[in-house]
DOVEX-742372 format. One record per residue (C-alpha): residue in one letter; x, y, z. Coordinates in pm, whole numbers, plus 50000, padded with zeros to 5 digits. Layout:
<rs>
aXYZ ...
</rs>
This chain:
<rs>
x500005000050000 x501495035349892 x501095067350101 x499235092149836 x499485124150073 x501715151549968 x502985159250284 x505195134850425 x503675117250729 x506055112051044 x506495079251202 x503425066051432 x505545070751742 x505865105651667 x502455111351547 x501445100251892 x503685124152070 x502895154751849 x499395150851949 x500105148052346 x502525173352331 x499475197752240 x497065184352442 x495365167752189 x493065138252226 x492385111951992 x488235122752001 x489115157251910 x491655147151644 x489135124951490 x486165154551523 x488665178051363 x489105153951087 x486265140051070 x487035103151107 x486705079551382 x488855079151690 x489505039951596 x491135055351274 x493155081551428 x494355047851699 x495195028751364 x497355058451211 x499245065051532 x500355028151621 x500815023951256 x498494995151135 x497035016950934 x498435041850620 x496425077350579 x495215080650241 x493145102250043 x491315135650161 x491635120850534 x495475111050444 x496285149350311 x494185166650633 x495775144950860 x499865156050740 x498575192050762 x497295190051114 x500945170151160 x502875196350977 x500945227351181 x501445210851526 x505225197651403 x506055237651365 x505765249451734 x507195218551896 x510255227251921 x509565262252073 x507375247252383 x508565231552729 x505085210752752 x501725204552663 x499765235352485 x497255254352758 x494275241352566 x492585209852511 x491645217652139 x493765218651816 x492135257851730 x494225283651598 x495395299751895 x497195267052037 x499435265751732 x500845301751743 x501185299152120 x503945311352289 x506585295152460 x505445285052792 x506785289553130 x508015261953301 x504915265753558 x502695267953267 x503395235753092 x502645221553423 x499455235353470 x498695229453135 x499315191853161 x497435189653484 x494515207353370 x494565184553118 x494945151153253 x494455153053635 x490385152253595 x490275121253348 x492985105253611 x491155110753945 x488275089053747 x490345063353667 x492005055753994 x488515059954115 x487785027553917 x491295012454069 x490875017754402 x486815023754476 x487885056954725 x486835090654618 x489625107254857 x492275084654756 x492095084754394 x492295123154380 x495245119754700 x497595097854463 x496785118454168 x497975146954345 x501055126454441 x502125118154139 x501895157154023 x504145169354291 x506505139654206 x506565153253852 x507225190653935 x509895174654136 x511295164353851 x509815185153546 x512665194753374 x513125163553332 x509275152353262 x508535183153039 x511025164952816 x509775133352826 x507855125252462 x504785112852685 x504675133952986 x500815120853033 x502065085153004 x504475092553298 x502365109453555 x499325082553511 x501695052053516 x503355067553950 x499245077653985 x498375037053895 x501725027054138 x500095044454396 x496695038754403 x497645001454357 x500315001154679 x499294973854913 x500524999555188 x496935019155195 x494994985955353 x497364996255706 x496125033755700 x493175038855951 x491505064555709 x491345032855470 x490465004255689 x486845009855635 x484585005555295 x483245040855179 x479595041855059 x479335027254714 x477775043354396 x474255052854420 x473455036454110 x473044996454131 x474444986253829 x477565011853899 x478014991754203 x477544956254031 x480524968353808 x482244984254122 x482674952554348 x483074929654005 x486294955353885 x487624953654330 x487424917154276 x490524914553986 x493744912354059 x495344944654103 x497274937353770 x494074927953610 x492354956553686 x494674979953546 x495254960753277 x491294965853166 x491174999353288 x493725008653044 x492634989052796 x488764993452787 x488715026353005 x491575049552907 x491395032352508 x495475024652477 x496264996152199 x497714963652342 x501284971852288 x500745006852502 x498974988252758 x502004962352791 x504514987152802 x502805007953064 x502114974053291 x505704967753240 x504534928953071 x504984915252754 x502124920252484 x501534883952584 x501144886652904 x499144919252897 x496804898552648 x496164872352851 x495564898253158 x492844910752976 x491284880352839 x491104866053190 x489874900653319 x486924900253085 x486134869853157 x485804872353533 x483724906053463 x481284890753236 x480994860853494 x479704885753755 x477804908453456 x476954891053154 x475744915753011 x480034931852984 x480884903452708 x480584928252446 x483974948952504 x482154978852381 x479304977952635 x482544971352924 x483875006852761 x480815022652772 x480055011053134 x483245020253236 x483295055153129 x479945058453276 x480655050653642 x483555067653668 x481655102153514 x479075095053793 x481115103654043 x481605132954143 x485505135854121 x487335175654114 x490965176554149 x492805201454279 x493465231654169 x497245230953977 x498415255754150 x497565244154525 x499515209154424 x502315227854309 x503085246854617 x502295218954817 x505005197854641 x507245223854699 x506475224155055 x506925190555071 x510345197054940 x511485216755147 x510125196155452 x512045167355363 x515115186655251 x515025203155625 x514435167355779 x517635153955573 x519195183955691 x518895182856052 x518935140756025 x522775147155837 x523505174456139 x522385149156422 x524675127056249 x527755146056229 x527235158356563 x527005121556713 x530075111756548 x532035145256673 x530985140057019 x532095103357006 x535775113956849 x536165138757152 x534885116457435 x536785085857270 x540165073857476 x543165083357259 x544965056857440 x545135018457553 x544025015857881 x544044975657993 x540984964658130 x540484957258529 x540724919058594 x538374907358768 x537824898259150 x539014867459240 x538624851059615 x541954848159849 x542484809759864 x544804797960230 x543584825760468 x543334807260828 x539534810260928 x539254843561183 x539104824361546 x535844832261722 x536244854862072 x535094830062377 x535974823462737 x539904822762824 x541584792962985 x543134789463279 x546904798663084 x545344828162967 x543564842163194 x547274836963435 x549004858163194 x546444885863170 x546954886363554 x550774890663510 x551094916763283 x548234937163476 x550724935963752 x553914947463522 x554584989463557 x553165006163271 x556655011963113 x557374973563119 x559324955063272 x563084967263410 x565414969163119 x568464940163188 x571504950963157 x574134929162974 x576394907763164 x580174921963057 x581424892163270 
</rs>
């Protein structure tokens, strides 16, 4: 098959990243095109070639957004390919980030949502995984999937077997008010954690096999077989979720039920740089305790041998103390005698010269 559009088409890898980069999803592509958003999935991941009218609008909307690419540090401000996104200016470092929160952080409190079944939970590890990434933006902003990156720590997160010991958590929060939102609720809490992101990503978010592998960190195999399994169990409990469209359909519909705001960008920037500096003042005074320890240790430390004390060890062939008791009749003739000496003793003798 021959590519008939006069523009030359980049490669599907970076078809994908032009239109994340702009904050561009594959519904508004497709509206702006006028195709279906299964088309615009088969262009990007390359299993299909664009072609014809569709083929020639397709390279132009490639070639407009391929212009200011270079100039940005992140995602355009808005969600839509109009006019004004392509001539924007270069954005601020605190910009892109807003921009790319604004942009994903609703759509990714509803989909931890359907991970973890807590309201406050799902829009706590979304925040999470923002301040981790303003932590690191300069690195992120480069990244040719920023979005990929921050929902990938969000998943981590909300799926840490850590949150079952928190006492907030310990307890069920009230379900969905709708029935059948709480059939599919207590069906998707029954998978394994790696099944249930595995579906969510597949027939929630709407990423091709190979995306959903790579973000699972499995093999296309393996990520396959996750979600064969996972459909399976789901249309055990809900027979009615066989059909794969009806599971996407349900899906997006319980987690736009709920009532799910995130944060304002700016409040979860400042608190992640609060958070810094928290931690770098704990690592500060941790390092200082440290150092201190050891320099009180160096100047209380002998700078010399000094042998150690043997120890006590009992005096063996000591004669037994004699006990005091009545004297005998020697004794007691004696004490008489030298009562009667003068209290200077007796006379010194002179010695015999003879």
């Amino acid at each position: 098959m021959t590519q008939s559009t006069a523009t030359p088409l980049p490669p599907p890898r970076e078809r994908r990243r032009l239109r994340e980069a702009h904050a561009l999803t594959r519904d508004q592509v497709a509206e702006r095109l006028g195709v279906s958003r299964s088309t615009v999935r088969a262009w990007e991941s390359g299993h299909r070639v664009p072609e014809g009218e569709e083929g020639a609008a397709y390279a132009g909307l490639l070639a407009a957004l391929t212009r200011p690419a270079d100039t940005t540090t992140g995602p355009g401000p808005g969600p839509g390919p109009g006019p004004g996104l392509l001539g924007a200016q270069p954005l601020t470092p605190a910009q892109a980030f807003d921009a790319l929160y604004a942009f994903c952080a609703p759509a990714l409190v509803r989909q931890t949502y359907l991970l973890t079944g807590r309201r406050d939970l799902a829009r706590e590890v979304v925040e999470r995984a923002f301040q981790l990434a303003w932590q690191r933006w300069p690195e992120i902003a480069q990244d040719r999937d920023p979005a990929s990156w921050v929902r990938a720590m969000a998943y981590d997160c909300a799926l840490s077997p850590w949150h079952r010991f928190r006492p907030r958590y310990r307890h069920p929060e009230p379900p969905p008010a709708d029935p059948a939102d709480r059939a599919l609720l207590h069906a998707l809490l029954e998978l394994p954690p790696a099944y249930r992101r595995t579906v969510v990503l597949y027939d929630g978010v709407g990423l091709d096999l190979p995306e959903t592998a790579a973000e699972t960190e499995a093999s296309t195999p393996a990520a396959a077989s996750r979600l064969t399994h996972a459909r399976e169990a789901l249309a055990a409990c809900l027979p009615e979720l066989a059909d794969p469209a009806e599971l996407h359909r349900r899906l997006l519909g319980l987690a736009s039920a709920e009532r799910l705001r995130a944060e304002r960008p700016t409040v979860v920037r400042v608190c992640g740089e609060r958070r810094n500096v928290f931690w770098t003042r704990a690592a500060i005074a941790f390092t200082v305790t440290i150092i201190g320890a050891t320099t009180l240790t160096l100047r209380t430390a002998p700078t010399h041998y000094e042998p150690p004390v043997a120890p006590a060890q009992a005096v063996q062939g000591v004669p037994p103390r004699a006990a005091l008791g009545p004297l005998s009749h020697e004794e007691q003739a004696l004490q008489a005698k030298l009562r009667q000496e003068a209290a200077s003793g007796p006379e010194r003798l002179a010695p015999d010269d003879r």
